[in-house]
C-alpha positions as CSV (number, residue, x, y, z in Angstrom):
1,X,9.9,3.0,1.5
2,X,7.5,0.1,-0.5
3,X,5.3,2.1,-3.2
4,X,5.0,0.1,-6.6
5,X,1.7,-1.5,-6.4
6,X,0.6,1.6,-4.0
7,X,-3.1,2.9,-5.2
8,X,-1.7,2.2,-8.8
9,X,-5.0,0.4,-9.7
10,X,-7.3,2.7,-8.2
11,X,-5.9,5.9,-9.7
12,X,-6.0,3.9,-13.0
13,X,-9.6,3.1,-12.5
14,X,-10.5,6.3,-11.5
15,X,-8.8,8.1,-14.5
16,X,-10.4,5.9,-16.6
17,X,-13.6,7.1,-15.5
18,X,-12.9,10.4,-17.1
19,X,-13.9,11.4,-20.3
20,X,-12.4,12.9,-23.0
21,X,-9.5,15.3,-24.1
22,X,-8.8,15.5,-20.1
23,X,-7.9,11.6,-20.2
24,X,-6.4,12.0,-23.9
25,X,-4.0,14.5,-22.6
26,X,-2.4,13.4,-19.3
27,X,-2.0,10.0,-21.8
28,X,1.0,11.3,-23.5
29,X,4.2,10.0,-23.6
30,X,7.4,8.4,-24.5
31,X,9.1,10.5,-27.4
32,X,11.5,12.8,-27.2
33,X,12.0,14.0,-23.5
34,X,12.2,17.6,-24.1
35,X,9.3,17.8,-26.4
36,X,7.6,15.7,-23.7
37,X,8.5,18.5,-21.1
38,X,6.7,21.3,-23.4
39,X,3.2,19.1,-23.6
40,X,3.6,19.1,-19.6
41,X,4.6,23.2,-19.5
42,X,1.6,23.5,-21.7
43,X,-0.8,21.3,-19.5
44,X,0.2,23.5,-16.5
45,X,-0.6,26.3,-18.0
46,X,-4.0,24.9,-19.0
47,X,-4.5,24.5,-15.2
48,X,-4.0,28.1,-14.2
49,X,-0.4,28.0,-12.7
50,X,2.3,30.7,-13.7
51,X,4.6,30.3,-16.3
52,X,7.3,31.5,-13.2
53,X,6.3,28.5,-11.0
54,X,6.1,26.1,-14.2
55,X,10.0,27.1,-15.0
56,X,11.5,26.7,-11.5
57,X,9.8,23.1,-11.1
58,X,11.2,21.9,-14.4
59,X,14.3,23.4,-14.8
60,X,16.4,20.7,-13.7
61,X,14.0,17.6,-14.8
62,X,16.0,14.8,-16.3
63,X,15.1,11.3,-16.6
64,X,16.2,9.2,-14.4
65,X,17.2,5.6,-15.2
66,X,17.1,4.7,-11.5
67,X,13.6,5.5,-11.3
68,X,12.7,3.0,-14.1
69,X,15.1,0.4,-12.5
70,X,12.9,0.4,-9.9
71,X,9.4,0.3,-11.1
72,X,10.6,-3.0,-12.6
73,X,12.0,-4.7,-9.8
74,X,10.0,-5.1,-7.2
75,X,11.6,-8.2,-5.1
76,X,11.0,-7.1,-1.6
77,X,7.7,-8.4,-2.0
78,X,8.9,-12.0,-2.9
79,X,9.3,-12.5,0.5
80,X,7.3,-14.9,3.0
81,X,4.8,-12.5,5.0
82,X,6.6,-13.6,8.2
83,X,10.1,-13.3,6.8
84,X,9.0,-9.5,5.9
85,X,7.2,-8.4,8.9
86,X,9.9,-10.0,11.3
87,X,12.3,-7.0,9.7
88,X,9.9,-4.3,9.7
89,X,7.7,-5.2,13.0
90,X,10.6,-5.1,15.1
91,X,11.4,-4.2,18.8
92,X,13.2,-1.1,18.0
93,X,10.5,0.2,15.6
94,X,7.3,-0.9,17.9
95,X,9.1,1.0,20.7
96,X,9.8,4.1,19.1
97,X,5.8,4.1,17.8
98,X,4.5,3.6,21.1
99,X,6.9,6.6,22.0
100,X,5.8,8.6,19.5
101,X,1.7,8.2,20.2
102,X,3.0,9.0,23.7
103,X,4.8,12.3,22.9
104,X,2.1,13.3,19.8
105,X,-0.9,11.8,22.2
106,X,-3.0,15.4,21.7
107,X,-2.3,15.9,18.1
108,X,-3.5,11.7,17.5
109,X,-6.4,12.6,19.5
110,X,-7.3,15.5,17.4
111,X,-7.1,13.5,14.6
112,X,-9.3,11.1,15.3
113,X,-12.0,13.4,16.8
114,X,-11.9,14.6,13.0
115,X,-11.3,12.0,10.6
116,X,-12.3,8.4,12.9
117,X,-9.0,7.2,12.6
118,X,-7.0,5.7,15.1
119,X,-3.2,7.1,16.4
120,X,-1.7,3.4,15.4
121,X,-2.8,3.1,12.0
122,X,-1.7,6.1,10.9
123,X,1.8,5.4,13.1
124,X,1.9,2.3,11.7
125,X,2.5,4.0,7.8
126,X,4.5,6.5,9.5
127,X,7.0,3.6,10.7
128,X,7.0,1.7,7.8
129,X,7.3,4.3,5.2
130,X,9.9,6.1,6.6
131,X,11.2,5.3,9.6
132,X,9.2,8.0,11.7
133,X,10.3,10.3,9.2
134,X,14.0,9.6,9.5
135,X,14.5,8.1,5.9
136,X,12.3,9.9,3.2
137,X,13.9,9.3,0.4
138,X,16.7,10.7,-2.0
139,X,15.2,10.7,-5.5
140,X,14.3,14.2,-7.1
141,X,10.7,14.2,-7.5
142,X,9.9,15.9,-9.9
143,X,12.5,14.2,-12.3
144,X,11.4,10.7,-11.1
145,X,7.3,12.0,-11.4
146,X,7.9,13.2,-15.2
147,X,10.6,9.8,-16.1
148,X,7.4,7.4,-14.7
149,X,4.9,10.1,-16.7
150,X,7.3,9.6,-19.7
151,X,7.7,6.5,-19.9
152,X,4.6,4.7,-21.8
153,X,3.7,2.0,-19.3
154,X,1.4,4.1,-16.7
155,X,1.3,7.7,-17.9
156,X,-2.0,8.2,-16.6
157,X,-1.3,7.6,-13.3
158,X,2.0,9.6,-12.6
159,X,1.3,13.0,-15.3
160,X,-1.2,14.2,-12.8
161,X,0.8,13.9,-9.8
162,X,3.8,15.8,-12.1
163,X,1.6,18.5,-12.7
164,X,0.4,18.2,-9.0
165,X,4.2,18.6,-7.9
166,X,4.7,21.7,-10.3
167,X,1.2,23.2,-8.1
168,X,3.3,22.4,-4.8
169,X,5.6,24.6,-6.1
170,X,3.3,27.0,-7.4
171,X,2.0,27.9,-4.5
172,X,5.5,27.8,-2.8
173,X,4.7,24.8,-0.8
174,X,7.8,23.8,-1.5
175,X,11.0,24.4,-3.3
176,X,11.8,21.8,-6.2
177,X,15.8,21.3,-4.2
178,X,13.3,20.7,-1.3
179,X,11.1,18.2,-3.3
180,X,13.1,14.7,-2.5
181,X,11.8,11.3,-1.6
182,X,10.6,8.2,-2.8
183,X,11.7,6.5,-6.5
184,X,7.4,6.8,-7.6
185,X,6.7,10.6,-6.8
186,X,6.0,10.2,-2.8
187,X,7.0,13.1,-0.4
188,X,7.0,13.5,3.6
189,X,7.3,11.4,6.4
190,X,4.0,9.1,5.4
191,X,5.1,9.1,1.6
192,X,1.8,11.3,-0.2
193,X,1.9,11.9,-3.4
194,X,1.0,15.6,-5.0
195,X,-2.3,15.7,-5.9
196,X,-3.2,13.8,-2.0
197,X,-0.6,16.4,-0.8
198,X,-2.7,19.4,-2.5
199,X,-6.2,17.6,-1.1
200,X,-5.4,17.0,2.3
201,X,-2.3,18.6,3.4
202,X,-3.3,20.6,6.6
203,X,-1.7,23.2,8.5
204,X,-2.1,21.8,11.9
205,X,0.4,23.7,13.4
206,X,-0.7,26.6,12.3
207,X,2.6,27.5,11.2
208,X,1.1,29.5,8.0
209,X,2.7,26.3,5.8
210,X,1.5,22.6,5.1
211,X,4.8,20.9,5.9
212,X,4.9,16.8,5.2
213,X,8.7,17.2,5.5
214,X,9.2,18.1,9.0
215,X,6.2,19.3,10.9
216,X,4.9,16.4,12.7
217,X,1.6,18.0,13.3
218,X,0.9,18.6,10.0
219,X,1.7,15.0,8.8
220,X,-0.5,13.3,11.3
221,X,-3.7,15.1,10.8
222,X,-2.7,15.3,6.9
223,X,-2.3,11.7,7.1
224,X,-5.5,11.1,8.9
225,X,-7.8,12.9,6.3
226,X,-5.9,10.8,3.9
227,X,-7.1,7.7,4.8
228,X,-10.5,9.1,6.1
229,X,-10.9,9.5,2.4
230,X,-10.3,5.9,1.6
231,X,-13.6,5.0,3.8
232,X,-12.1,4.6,7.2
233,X,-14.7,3.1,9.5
234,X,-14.7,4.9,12.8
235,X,-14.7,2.9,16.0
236,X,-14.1,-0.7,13.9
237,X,-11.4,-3.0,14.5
238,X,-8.5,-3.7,11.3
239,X,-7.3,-6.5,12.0
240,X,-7.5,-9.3,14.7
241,X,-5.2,-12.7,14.9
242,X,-7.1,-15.5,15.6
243,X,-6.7,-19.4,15.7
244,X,-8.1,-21.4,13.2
245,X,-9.6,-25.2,13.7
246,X,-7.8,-28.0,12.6
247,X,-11.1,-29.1,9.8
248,X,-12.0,-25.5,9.1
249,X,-13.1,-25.3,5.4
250,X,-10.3,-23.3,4.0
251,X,-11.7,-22.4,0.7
252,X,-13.6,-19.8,3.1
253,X,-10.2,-18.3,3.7
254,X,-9.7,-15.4,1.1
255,X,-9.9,-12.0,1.3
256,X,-12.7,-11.7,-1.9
257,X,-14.8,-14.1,0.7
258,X,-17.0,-12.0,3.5
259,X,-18.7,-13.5,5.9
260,X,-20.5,-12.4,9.1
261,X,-17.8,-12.8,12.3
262,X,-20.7,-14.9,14.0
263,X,-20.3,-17.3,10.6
264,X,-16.7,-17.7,11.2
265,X,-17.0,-18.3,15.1
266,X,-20.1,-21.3,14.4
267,X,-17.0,-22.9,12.4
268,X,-14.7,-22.7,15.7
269,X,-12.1,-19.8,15.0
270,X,-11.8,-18.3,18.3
271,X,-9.6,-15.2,19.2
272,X,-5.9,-15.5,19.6
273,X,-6.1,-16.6,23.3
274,X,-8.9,-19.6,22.4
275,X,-11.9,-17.3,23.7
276,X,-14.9,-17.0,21.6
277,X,-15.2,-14.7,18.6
278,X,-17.9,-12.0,18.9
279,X,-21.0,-13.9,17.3
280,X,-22.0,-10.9,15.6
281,X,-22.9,-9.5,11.9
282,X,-19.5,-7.5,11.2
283,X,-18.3,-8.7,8.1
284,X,-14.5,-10.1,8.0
285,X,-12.4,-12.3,5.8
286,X,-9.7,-15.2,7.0
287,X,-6.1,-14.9,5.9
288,X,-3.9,-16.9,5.9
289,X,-0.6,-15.4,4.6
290,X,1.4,-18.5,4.7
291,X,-1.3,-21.5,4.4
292,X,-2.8,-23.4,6.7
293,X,0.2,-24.2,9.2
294,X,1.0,-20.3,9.2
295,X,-0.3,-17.3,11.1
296,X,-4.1,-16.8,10.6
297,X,-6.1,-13.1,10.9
298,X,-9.5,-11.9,10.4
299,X,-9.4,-9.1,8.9
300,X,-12.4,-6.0,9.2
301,X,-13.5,-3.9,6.6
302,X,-11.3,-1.6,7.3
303,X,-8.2,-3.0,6.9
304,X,-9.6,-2.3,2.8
305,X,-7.7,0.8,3.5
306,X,-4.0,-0.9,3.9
307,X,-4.9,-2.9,0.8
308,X,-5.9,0.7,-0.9
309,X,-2.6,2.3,0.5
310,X,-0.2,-0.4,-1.3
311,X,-2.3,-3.6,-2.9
312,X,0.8,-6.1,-1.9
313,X,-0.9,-8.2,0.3
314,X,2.6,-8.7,1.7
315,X,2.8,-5.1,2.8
316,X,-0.7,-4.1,3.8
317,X,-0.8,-7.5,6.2
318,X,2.6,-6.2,8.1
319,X,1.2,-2.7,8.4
320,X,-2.0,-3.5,9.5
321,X,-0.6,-6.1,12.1
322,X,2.1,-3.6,13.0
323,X,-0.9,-0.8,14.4
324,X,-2.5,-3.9,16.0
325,X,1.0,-4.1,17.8
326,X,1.5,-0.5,18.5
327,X,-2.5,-0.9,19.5
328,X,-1.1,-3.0,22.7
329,X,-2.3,-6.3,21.1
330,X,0.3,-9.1,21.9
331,X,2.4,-10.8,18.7
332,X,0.9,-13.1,17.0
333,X,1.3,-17.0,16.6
334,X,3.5,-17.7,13.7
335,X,2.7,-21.0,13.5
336,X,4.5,-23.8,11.5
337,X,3.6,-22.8,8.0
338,X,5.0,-25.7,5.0
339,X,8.4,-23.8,3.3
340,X,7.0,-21.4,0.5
341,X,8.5,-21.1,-3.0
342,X,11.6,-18.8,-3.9
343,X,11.1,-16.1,-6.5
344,X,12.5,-17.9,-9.3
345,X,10.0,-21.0,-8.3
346,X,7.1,-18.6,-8.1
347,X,7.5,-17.6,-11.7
348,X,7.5,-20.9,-13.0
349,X,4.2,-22.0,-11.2
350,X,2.6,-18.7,-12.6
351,X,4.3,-19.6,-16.2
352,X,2.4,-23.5,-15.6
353,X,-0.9,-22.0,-14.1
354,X,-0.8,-19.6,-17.0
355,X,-0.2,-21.9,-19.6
356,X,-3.4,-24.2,-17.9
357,X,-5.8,-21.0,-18.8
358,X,-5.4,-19.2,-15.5
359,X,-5.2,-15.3,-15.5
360,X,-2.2,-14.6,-12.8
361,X,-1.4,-11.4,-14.0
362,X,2.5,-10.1,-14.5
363,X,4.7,-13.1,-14.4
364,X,6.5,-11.2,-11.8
365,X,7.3,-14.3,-8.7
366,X,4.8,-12.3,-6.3
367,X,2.0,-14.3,-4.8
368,X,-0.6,-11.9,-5.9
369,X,-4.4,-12.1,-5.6
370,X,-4.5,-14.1,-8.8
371,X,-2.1,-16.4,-8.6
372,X,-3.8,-17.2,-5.3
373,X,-6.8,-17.7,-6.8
374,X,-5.3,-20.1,-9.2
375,X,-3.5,-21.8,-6.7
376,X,-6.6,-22.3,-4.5
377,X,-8.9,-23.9,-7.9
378,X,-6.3,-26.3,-8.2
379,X,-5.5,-27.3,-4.9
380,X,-9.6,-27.9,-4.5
381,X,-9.3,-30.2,-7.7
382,X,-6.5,-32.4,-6.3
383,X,-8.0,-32.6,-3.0
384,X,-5.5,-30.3,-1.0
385,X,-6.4,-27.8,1.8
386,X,-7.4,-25.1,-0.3
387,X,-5.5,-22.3,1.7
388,X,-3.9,-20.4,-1.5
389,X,-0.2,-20.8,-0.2
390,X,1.9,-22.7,-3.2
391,X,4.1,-25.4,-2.0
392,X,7.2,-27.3,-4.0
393,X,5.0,-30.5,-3.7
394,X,1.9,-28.5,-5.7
395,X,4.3,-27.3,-8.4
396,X,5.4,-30.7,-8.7
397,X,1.7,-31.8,-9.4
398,X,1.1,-29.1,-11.9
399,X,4.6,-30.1,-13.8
C-alpha cells in the first residue's frame, strides 16, 4: 500500500558497499528496453538460473508508465501524522487485527518464540500494507521491477530484486500471471520484495510451498524473520505515548537525539496517564509529529525497525502506534497541535531554507528528517520552541 521511501536508503547503502563488476553490473540502465532485457537475461544466467525459468518471467515484461507515475508522486505522505493515522488507525481495521491475533494466536506465538517479535507489530504491517491481505496490489511485478531497474534513477536498488523475481519463478515459487502487487516490486500480504522473499520466506504450514499470497502461516513467521533481521529487540517496548511538560526543552525532541528514559523523566514527561516514566537507562527519543501542541511519543530502539521498513516518518509513526493499539494500549492524546503547512507551502519553505544553505533534500513538500532539522536551527535562532513542526507564521519569518 505506502512503499516509496521503503528501505530505499539502506539497500542503496548496502549496494554501495559492494565492490566491483557486481555493483557495475546491476548499475545498468535506461537505453533501449529490449536490449535492456538481454543484459538482465544475461545477468540471470550469470547467477545459475535456467534459461526456461529466465524466458517465462520475462516474456510479457513491458514498461509500465504507471509504475514511474508513481515513484514520482508520492503525496499521501504530505499529510499531517494525525490526519494520516485517523484513516489508517481506524475502528474497523484495529478490530479486525485484534481478530486476527485471536484466530492466528498459535502461529504469532510461534513466531515470536523464534524471531523476538511481537504478534502486533508484525499485524500492524499486515493491516496497513494490505488490508489483512485483502488488497495486494494489481501491478505486474516483474514489468514494474525491470521499468524501476530501467529507468536510471535507482537501478541499483530494484535490478536485484528483478533478478530476485525471475529466481521466484525459477524455483516455481510462483508463476509470473501469479506475480501481482504493489507499483515498487512488493508481493504478499506484508508487501516483501524478492530477494527478502528468497531470504526469509518460510514454509510454516508445511504445505511443501512458501506462499506470501495466501497462506497466512507462511506470511506471519516469514514476516517475523523479516524484521528479526532488521535488529528487532526481544522483550522491548516500540513505542509509548507520553505527555510532555509545558517548559520541556524541545530541541531534545528529535529522533537523531537519544537519551536515557530516566533523562527524559528528571525533565517531567510522565506516561500517557500522568504516572511516572520508568527512571531507567533504556535509550528513547521524543517525537513530536505535529509540534509542541500535538501528540507526543517516546519512541524505543526498536521502533528503528518501522523507520527501516518505510523511512516516512509519517508512515512508520502510524504503524508503530497502530501495534501499540492492537497491543491493548488506549488512543493517544491528539492534542491541539498549531495548523501545519499544505504541500504546495511545504515546498516553498524547503525552496527558502534551501536557498539560506540548508540541505533538505528533494524539494518534494514532505516534512522529511531534513527539512526538520532545518526547521528546528531556525526556530532556535528566532527564539521559537524548537519542536521541528513548520508553521505559516515561521515561513512568514523566513520570507
Amino acid at each position: 500500500m505506502f512503499h516509496a521511501p521503503r528501505r530505499l536508503a539502506i539497500l542503496a547503502a548496502a549496494l554501495l558497499a559492494t565492490t566491483g563488476g557486481a555493483l557495475a553490473q546491476s548499475a545498468q540502465c535506461g537505453g533501449d528496453f529490449g536490449a535492456f532485457l538481454q543484459g538482465v537475461r544475461a545477468e540471470a544466467r550469470a547467477k545459475g538460473l535456467s534459461e526456461a525459468g529466465i524466458e517465462r518471467a520475462l516474456a510479457d515484461v513491458r514498461p509500465d508508465p504507471k509504475v514511474l507515475a508513481r515513484d514520482r508522486g508520492q503525496g499521501v505522505f504530505q499529510q499531517a501524522w494525525t490526519q494520516f493515522q485517523g484513516r489508517m488507525v481506524n475502528k474497523d481495521r484495529l478490530a479486525r487485527g485484534q481478530a486476527n491475533l485471536r484466530k492466528y494466536a498459535s502461529t504469532f506465538a510461534e513466531v515470536e518464540r523464534q524471531t523476538g517479535v511481537p504478534g502486533p507489530v508484525i499485524a500492524s504491517f499486515w493491516g496497513l500494507e494490505t488490508d489483512y491481505g485483502a488488497v495486494l496490489g494489481d501491478f505486474d511485478t516483474l514489468s514494474a521491477l525491470a521499468t524501476l531497474a530501467h529507468d536510471c534513477r535507482r537501478p541499483e536498488i530494484f535490478r536485484p530484486h528483478l533478478i530476485g523475481a525471475i529466481e521466484l519463478v525459477d524455483r516455481g515459487y510462483l508463476r509470473p500471471d501469479q506475480m501481482r502487487g504493489a507499483w515498487a516490486g512488493e508481493l504478499g500480504q506484508t508487501q516483501i520484495l524478492p530477494e527478502d522473499y528468497l531470504a526469509y520466506g518460510t514454509d510454516q504450514d508445511g504445505n511443501g510451498q512458501v506462499n506470501l499470497l495466501t497462506d497466512v502461516p507462511d506470511v506471519l513467521m516469514t514476516t517475523g524473520k523479516f524484521i528479526q533481521s532488521m535488529g528487532y529487540r526481544r522483550g522491548e517496548p516500540w513505542l509509548e505515548s507520553v505527555r510532555i511538560p509545558a517548559n520541556f526543552p524541545y530541541d531534545r525532541a528529535a529522533l537523531v537525539q537519544k537519551e536515557p528514559r530516566s533523562e527524559f523523566a528528571k525533565l517531567g514527561v510522565t506516561k500517557a496517564d500522568g504516572s511516572p516514566l520508568e527512571s531507567d537507562g533504556m535509550m528513547a527519543s521524543i517525537i513530536l509529529p505535529q509540534g509542541a501542541g500535538g501528540p507526543a511519543f517516546l519512541a524505543f530502539p526498536n521502533f528503528d525497525i518501522y523507520l527501516t521498513w518505510n523511512n516516512s516518518l509519517v508512515y512508520s509513526l502510524t504503524a508503530a502506534y497502530f501495534g501499540t493499539r492492537l497491543a491493548g494500549e488506549p488512543a493517544a492524546d491528539l492534542g491541539n497541535p498549531q495548523p501545519g503547512l499544505d504541500g504546495d507551502q511545504m515546498k516553498a519553505l524547503q525552496q527558502r531554507l534551501a536557498a539560506m544553505g540548508y540541505d533538505v533534500g528533494k524539494i518534494d513538500g514532505i516534512l522529511g528528517a531534513n527539512t526538520r532539522a532545518a526547521v528546528r536551527e531556525e526556530q532556535m535562532k528566532r527564539g521559537l520552541p524548537a519542536d521541528g513542526w513548520p508553521t505559516a507564521r515561521l515561513l512568514a519569518a523566513l520570507n
